[in-house]
ZAROLO-921103 format. One record per residue: residue number from 1; residue in one letter; x, y, z of N, C-alpha, C in turn. Coordinates in steps of 0.05 Angstrom, whole numbers. Each point is the difference from the previous one (the first is absolute). Example, Ala and Ser with C-alpha at 12.3 -4.5 7.8 and 13.67 -1.06 7.14 Angstrom:
<atoms>
[atom 1,"A",[264,-114,156],[-18,24,0],[18,24,0]]
[atom 2,"S",[-7,21,-14],[16,24,1],[-15,22,14]]
</atoms>
This chain:
<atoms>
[atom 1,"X",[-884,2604,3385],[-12,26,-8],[-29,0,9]]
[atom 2,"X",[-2,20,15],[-37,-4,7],[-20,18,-17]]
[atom 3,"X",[-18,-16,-6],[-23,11,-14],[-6,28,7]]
[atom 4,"X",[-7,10,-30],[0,25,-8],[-30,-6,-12]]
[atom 5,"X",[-12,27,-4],[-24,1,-16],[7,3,-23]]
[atom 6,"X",[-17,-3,-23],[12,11,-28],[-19,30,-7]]
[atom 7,"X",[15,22,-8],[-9,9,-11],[-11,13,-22]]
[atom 8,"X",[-19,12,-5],[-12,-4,-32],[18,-1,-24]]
[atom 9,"X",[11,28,1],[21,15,-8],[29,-1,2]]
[atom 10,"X",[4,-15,14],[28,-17,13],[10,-8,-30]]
[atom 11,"X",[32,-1,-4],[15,-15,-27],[-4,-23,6]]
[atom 12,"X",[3,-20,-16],[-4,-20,7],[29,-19,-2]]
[atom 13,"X",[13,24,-3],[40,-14,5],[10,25,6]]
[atom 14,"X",[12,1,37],[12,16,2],[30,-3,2]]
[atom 15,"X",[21,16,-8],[23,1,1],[16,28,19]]
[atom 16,"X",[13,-15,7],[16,20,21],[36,-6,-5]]
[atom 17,"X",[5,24,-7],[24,-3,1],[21,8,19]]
[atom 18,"X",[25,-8,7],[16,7,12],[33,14,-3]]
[atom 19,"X",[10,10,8],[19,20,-4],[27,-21,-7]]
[atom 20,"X",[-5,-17,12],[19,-25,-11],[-5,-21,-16]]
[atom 21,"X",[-18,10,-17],[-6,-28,-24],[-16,-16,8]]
[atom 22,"X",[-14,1,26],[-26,-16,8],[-15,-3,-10]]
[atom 23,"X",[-17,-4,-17],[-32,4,-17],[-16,-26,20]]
[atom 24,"X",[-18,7,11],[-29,-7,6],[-17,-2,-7]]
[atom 25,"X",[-6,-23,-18],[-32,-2,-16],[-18,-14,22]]
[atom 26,"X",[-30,13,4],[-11,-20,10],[-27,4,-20]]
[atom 27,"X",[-8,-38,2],[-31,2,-19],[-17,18,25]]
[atom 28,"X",[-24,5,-19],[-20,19,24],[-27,0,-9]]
[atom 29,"X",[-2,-33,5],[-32,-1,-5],[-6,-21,24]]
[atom 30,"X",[6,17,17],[-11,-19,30],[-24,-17,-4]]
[atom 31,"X",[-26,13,0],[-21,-12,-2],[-2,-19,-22]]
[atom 32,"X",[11,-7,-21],[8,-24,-15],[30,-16,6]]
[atom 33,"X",[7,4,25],[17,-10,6],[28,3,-25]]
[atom 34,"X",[-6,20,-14],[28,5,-14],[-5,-16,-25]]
[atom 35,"X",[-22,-11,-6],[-1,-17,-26],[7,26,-29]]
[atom 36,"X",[14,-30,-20],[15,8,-26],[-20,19,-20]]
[atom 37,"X",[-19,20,2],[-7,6,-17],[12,11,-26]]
[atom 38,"X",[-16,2,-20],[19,12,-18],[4,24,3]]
[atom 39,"X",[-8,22,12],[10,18,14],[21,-1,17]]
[atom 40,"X",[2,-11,14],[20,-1,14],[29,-21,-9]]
[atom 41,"X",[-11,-21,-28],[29,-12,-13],[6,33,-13]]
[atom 42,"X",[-12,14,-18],[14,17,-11],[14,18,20]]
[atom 43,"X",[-13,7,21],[17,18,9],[21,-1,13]]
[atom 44,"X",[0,-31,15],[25,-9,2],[23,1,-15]]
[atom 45,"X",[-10,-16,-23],[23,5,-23],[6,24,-5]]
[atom 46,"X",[-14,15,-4],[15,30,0],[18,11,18]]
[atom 47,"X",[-13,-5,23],[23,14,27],[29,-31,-11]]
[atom 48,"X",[-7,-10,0],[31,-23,-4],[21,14,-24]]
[atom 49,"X",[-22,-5,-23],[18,19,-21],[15,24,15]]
[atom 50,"X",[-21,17,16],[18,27,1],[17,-3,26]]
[atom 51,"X",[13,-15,10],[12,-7,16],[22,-19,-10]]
[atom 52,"X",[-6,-14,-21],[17,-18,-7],[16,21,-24]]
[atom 53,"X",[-6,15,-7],[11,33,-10],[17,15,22]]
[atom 54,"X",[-2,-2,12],[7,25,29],[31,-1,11]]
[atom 55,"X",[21,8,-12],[15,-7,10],[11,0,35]]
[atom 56,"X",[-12,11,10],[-4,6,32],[-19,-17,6]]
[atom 57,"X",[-14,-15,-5],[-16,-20,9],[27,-27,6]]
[atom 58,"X",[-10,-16,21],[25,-9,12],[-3,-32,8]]
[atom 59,"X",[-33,3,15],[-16,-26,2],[-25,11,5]]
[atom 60,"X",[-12,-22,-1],[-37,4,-2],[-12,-18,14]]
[atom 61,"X",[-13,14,22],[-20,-18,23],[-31,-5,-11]]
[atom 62,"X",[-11,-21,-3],[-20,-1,-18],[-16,-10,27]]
[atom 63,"X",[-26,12,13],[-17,1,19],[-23,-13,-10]]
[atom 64,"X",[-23,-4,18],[-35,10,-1],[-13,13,31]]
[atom 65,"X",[-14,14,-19],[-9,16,26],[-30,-23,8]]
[atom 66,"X",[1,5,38],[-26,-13,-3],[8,-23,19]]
[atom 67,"X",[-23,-24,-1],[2,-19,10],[17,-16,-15]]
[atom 68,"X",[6,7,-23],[16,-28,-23],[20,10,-10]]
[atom 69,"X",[20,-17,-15],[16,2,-20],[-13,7,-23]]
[atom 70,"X",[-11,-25,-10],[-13,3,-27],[-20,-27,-10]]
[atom 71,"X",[-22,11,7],[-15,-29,-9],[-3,-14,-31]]
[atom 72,"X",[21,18,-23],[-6,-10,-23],[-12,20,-17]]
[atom 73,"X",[-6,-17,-27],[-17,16,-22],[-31,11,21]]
[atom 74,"X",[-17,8,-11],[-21,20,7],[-22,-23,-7]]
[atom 75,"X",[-14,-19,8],[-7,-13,-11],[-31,14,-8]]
[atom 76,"X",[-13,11,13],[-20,15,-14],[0,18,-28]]
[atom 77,"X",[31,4,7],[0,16,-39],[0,-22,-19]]
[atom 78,"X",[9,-18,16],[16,-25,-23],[-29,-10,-12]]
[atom 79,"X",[-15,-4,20],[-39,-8,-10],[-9,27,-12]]
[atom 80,"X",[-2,22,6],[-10,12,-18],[0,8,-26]]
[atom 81,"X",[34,-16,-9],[4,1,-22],[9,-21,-17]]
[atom 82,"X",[-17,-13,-14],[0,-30,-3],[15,-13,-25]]
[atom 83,"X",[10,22,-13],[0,6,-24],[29,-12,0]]
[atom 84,"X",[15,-18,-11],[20,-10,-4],[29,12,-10]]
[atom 85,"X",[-1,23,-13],[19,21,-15],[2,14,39]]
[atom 86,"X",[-15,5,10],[-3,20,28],[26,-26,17]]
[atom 87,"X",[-9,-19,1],[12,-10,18],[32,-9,-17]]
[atom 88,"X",[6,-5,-15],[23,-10,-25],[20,29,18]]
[atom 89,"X",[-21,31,-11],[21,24,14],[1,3,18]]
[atom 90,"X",[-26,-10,29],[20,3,28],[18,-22,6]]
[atom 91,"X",[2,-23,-5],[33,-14,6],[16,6,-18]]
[atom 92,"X",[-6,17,-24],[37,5,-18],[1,23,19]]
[atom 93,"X",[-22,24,20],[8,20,7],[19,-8,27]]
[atom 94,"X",[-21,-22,9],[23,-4,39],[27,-18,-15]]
[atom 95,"X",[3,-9,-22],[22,-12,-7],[24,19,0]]
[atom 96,"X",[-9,21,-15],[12,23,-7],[14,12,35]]
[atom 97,"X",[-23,-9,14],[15,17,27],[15,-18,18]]
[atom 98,"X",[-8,-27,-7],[19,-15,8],[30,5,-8]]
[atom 99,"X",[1,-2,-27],[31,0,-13],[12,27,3]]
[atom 100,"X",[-25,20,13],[18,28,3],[18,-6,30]]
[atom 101,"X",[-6,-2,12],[11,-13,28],[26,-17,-8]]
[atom 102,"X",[-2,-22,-15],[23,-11,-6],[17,18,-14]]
[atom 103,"X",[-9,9,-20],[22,17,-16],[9,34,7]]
[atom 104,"X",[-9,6,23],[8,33,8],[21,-4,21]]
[atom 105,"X",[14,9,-3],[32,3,13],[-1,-1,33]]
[atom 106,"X",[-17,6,7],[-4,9,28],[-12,-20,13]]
[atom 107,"X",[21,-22,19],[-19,-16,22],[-28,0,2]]
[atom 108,"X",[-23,-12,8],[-26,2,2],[0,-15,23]]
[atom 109,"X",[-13,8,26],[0,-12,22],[-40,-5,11]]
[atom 110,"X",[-11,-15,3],[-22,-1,-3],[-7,-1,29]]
[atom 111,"X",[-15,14,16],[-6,1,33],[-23,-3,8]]
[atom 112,"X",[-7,-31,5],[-26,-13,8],[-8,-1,22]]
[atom 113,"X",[-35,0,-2],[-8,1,28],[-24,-14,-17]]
[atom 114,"X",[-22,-11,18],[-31,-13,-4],[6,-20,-19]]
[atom 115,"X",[-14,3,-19],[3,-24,-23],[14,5,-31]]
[atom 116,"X",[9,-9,-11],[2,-11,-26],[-5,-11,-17]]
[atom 117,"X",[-21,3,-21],[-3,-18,-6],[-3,4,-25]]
[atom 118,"X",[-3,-24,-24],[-10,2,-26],[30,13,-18]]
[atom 119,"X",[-9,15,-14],[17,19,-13],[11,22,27]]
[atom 120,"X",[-6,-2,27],[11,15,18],[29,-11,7]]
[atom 121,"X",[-7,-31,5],[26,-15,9],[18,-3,-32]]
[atom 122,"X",[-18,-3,-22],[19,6,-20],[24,28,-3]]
[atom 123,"X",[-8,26,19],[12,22,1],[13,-11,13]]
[atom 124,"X",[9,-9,23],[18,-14,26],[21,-6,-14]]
[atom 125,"X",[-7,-24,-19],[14,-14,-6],[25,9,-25]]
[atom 126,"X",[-12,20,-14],[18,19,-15],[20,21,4]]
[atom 127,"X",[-14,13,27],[20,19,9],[30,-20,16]]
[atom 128,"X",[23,23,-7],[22,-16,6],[0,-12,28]]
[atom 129,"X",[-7,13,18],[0,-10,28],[-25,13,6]]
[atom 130,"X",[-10,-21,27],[-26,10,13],[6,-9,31]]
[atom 131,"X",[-12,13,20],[3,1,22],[-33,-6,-1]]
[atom 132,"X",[-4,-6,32],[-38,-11,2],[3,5,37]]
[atom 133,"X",[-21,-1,8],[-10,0,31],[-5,-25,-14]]
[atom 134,"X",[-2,-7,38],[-1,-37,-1],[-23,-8,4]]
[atom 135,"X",[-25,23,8],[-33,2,-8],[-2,-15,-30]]
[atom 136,"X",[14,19,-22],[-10,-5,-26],[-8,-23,-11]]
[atom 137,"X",[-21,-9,-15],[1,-20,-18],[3,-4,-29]]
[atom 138,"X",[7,-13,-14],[9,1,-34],[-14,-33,-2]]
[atom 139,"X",[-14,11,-34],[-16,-21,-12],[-3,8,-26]]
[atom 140,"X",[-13,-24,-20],[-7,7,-23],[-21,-9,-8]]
[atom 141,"X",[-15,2,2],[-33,1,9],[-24,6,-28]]
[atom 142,"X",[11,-8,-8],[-12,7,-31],[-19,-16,-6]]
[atom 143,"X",[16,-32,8],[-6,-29,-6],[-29,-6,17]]
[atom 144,"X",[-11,18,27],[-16,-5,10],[-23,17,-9]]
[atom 145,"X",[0,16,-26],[-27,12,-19],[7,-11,-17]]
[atom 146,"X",[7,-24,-18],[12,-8,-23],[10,8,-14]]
[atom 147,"X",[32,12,13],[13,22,-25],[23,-14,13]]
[atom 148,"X",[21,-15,-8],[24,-1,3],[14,23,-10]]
[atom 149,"X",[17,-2,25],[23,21,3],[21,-4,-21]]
[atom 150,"X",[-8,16,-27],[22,-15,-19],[27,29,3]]
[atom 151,"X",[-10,18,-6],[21,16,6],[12,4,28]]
[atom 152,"X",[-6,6,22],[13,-9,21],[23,-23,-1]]
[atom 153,"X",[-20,-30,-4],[24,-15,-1],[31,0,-19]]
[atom 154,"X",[5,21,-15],[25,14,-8],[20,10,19]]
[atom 155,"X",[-11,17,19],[9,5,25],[3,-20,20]]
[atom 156,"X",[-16,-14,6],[5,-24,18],[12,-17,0]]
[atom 157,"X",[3,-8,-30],[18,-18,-10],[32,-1,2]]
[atom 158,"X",[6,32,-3],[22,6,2],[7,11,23]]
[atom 159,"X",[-11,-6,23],[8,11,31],[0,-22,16]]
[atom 160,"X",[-9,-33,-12],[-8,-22,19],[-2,-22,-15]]
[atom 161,"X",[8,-16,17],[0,-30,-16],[-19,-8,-11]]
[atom 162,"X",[-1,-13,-19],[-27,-9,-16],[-17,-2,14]]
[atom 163,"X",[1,-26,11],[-32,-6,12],[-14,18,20]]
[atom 164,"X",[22,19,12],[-10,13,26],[-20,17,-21]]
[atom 165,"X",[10,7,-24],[-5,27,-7],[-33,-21,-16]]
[atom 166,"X",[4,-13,-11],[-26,-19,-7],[-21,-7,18]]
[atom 167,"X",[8,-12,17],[-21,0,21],[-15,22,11]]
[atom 168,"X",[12,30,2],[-13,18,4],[-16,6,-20]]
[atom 169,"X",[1,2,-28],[-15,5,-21],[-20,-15,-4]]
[atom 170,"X",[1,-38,16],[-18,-8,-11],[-23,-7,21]]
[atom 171,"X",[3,9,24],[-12,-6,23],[-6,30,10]]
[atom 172,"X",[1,25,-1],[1,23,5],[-4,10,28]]
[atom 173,"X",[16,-21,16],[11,12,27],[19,15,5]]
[atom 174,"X",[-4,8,26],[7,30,0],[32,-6,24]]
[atom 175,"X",[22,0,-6],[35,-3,13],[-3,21,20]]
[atom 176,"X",[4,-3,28],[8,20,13],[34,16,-3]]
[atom 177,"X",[10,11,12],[19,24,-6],[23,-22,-1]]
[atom 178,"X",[4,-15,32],[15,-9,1],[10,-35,-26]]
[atom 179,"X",[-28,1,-7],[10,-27,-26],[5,17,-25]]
[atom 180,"X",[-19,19,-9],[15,9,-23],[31,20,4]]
[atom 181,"X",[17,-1,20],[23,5,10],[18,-28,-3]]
[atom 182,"X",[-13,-26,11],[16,-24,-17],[-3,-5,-34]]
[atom 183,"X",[-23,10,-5],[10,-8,-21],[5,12,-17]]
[atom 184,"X",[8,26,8],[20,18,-19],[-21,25,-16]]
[atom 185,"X",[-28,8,14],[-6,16,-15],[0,40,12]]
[atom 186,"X",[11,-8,24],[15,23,23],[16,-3,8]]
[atom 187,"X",[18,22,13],[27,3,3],[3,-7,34]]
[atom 188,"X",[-28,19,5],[9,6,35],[-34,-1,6]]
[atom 189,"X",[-10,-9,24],[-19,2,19],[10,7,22]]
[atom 190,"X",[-28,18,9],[12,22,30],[-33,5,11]]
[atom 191,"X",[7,1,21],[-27,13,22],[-11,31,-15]]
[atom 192,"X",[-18,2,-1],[-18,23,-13],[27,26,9]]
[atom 193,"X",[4,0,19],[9,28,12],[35,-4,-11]]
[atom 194,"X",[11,-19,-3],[22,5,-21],[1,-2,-23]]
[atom 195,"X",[-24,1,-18],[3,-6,-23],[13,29,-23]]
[atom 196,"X",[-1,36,9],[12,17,-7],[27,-6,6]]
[atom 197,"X",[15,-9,25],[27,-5,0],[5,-18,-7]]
[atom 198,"X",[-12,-23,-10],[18,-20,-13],[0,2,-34]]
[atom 199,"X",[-21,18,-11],[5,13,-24],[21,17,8]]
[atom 200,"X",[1,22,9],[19,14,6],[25,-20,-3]]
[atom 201,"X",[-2,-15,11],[33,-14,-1],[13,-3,-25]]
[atom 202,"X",[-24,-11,-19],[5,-9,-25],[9,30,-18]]
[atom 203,"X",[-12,16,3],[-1,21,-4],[28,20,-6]]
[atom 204,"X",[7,-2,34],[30,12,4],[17,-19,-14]]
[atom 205,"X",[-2,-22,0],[20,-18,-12],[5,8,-27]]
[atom 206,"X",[-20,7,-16],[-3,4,-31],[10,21,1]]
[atom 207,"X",[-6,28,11],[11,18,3],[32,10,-5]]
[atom 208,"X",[10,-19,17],[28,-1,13],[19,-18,-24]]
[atom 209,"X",[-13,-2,-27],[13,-17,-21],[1,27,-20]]
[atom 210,"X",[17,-17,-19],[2,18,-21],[-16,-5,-18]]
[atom 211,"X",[-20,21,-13],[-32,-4,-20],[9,-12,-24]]
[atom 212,"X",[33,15,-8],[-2,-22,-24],[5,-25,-4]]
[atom 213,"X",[12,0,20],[3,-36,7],[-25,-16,4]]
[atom 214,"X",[-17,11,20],[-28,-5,1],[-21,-9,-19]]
[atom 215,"X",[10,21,-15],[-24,1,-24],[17,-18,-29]]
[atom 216,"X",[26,1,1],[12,-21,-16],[-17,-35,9]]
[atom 217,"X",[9,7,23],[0,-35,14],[-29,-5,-6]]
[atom 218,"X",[-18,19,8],[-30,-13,-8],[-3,-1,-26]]
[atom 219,"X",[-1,10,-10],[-5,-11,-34],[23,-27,-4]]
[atom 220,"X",[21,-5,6],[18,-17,-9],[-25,-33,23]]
[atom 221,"X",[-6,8,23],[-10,-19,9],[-24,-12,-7]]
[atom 222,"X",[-20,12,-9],[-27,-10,-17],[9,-8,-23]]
[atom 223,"X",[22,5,-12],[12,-8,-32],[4,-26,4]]
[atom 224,"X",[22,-5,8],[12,-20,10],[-15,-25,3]]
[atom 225,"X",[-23,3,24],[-20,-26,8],[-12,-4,-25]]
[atom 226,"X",[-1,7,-23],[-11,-11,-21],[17,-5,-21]]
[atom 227,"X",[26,-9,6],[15,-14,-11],[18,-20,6]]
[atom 228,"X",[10,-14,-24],[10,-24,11],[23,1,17]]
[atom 229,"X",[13,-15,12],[16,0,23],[29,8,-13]]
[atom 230,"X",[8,-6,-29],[26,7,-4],[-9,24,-16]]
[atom 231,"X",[-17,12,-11],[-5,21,-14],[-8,28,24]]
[atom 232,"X",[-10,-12,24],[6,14,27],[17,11,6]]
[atom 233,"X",[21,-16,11],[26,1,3],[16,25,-21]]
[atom 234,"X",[-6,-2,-30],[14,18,-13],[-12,27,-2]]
[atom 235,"X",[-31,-1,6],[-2,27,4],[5,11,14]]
[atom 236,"X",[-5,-14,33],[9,14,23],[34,15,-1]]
[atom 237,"X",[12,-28,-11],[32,12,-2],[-1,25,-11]]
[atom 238,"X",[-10,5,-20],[-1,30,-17],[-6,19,17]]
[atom 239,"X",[-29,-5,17],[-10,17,17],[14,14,9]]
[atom 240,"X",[23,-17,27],[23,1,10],[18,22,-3]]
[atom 241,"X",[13,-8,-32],[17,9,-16],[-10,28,4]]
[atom 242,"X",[-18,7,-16],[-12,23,4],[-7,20,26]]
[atom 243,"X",[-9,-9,17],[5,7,25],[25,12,6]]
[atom 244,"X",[16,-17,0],[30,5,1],[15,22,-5]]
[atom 245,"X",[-20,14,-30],[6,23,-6],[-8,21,5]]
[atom 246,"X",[-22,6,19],[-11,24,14],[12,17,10]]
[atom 247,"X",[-5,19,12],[17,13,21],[-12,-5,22]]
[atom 248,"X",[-23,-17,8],[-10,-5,28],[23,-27,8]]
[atom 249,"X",[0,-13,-14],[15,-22,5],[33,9,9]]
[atom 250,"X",[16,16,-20],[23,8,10],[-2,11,31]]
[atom 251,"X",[-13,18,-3],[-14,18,26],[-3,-25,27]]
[atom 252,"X",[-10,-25,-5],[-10,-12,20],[21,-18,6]]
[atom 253,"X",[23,-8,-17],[22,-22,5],[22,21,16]]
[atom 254,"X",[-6,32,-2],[26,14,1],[-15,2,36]]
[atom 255,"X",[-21,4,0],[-13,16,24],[9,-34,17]]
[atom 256,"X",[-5,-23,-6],[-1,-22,19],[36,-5,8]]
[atom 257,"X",[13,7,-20],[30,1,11],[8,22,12]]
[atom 258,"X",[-7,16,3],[10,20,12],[-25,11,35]]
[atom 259,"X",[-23,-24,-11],[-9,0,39],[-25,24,-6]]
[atom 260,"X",[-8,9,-26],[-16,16,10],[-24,-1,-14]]
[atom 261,"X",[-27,16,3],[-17,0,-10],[-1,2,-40]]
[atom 262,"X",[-13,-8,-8],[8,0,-31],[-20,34,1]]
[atom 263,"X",[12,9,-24],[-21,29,-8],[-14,-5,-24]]
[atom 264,"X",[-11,-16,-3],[-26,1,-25],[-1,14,-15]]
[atom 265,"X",[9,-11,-29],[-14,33,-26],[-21,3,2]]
[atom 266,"X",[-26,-21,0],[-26,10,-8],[-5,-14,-22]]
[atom 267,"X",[-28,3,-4],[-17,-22,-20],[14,15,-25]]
</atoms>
């Protein structure tokens, strides 16, 4: 994405929607490189809520305008307000927008370019899938003003093997595209100029499923990793079970025996 100016008056989260359940959020604070203000956690969370409401909302491309993804909390607000209750409510606020992402029905596809970092790469690491140009870099960089990355490493933890995800937190170097792609914290890296069609890919794919199955399976899948392996197993089975009884599901066993496209009820 190439640099834009910011302007005064500009939202600072724009959304665009599409006629097929596309939603486009992008952050829009170029000139802070997209950092977490509390302005901008609340309003995030708001557009998520009202999207994670929307029954025609279908998947959600989460952007930054600008040179970056997202460099993180705001660290100049974070100093100007020193006051300990201030800081207690901006991580229960980005917590809050973290777990909206996990818990709203609708895929979250995260589309990187420049850097990541901080509580930026912690967004990466939450949304369900993320695509990246192979420019980008991801870090957690906290550790190099004396602030360990404690909330981040929640997200990191659970996208990458221990130590990968440790050593980043405790050394605050910065992974190019193609290593945080081994170690599991992106889906896909692409040359700047495919990076709309290889979201796109992800995109149509989600599309071309059935939403309640979709939106079953993601909640059944964040459940699950936080339980034990035979208590797993029986929820999933339920999951299943349930599934089973939709009409997207009849719809999709009848449409694959008979050779043709399934017809979707709808969210």
């Amino acid at each position: 994405m190439s640099a834009i100016a910011q302007q005064p008056d500009a939202p600072i989260l724009l959304r665009e929607d599409d006629e097929r359940g596309v939603v486009r959020l992008t952050l829009n604070r170029p000139n802070q490189f997209n950092s977490l203000s509390s302005e901008m956690l609340e309003t995030l969370l708001g557009a998520l809520d009202a999207i994670a409401a929307d029954p025609k909302a279908r998947v959600v491309v989460l952007a930054g305008a600008g040179k970056a993804f997202c460099a993180g909390h705001d660290l100049k607000e974070m100093r100007a307000n020193h006051a300990k209750a201030f800081h207690q409510g901006l991580f229960k606020l980005c917590t809050r927008v973290m777990m909206r992402i996990v818990s709203m029905p609708q895929p979250v596809i995260a589309r990187i370019h420049g850097i990541a970092t901080a509580a930026g790469c912690q967004l990466v690491s939450m949304c369900d899938l993320a695509v990246s140009v192979d420019s980008a870099r991801f870090a957690v960089s906290g550790i190099n003003v004396g602030l360990f990355c404690s909330t981040p490493s929640v997200g990191l933890a659970r996208n990458m093997g221990r130590k990968e995800a440790f050593e980043m937190l405790v050394t605050g170097e910065f992974v190019d595209a193609a290593e945080a792609q081994r170690r599991g914290l992106v889906n896909r890296v692409v040359p700047v100029e495919a990076l709309d069609a290889e979201v796109g890919h992800l995109v149509e794919a989600i599309l071309a499923k059935s939403p309640k199955a979709i939106a079953m399976g993601k909640e059944m899948f964040y459940r699950q990793m936080e339980m034990g392996l035979e208590a797993a197993y029986q929820y999933a089975g339920e999951v299943m079970a349930c599934n089973m009884m939709i009409d997207d599901a009849a719809e999709g066993i009848d449409a694959f025996i008979a050779k043709r496209k399934p017809n979707w009820k709808g969210a």
